[in-house]
N, C-alpha and C positions, 0 to 999 in steps of 0.2 A: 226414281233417280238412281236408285244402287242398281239398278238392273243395267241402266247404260254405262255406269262406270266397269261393271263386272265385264261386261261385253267390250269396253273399250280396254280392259287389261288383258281379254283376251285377243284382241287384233293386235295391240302390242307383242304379246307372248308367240303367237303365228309370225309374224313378221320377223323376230327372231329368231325362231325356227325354221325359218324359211317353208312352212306349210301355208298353203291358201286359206284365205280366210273362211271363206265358205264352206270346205271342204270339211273344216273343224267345227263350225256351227252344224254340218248337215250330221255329224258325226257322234258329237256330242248330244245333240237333239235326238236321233235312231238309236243313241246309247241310253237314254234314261227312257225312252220313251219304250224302248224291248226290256225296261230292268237289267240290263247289264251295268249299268252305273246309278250303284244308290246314293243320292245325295241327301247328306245331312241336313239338320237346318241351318248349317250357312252357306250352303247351295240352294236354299228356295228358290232365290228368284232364278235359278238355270231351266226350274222347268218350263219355263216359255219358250226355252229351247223346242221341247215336246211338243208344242202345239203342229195339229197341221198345217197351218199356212205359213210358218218356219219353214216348216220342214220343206213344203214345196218349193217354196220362194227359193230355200238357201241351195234346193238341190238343181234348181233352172241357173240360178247365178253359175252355179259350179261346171255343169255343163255347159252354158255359153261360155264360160272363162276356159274352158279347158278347150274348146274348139278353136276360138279365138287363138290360143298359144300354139296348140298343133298345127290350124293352118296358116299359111301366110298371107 
């Protein structure tokens, strides 16, 4: 359960920032998963970020979402 609360403060935090959603999970996920972002242990649960099929999923949303906006 703390994994989809972490996740849902981060679609909050995007939404705010006006970043896509996906674009920050595909982001976040190719950042721990290259070790460019070490997360401590109260980031555990982000490395399901890191899994492959994250990563794929979040990077197919990001590209149909970003087609979808450029074309009309």
């Amino acid at each position: 359960m703390e994994t989809i609360q972490l996740i849902g403060s981060t679609m909050g935090l995007c939404f705010v920032a006006g970043i896509r959603l996906y674009a920050t999970v595909l982001a976040l996920g190719l950042a721990i998963r290259f070790d460019l972002l070490h997360v401590g242990a109260m980031g555990e649960p982000l490395r399901v970020l890191a899994h492959p099929a994250v990563l794929l999923a979040a990077g197919l949303a990001y590209f149909a979402e970003f087609l979808a906006d450029k074309i009309p």
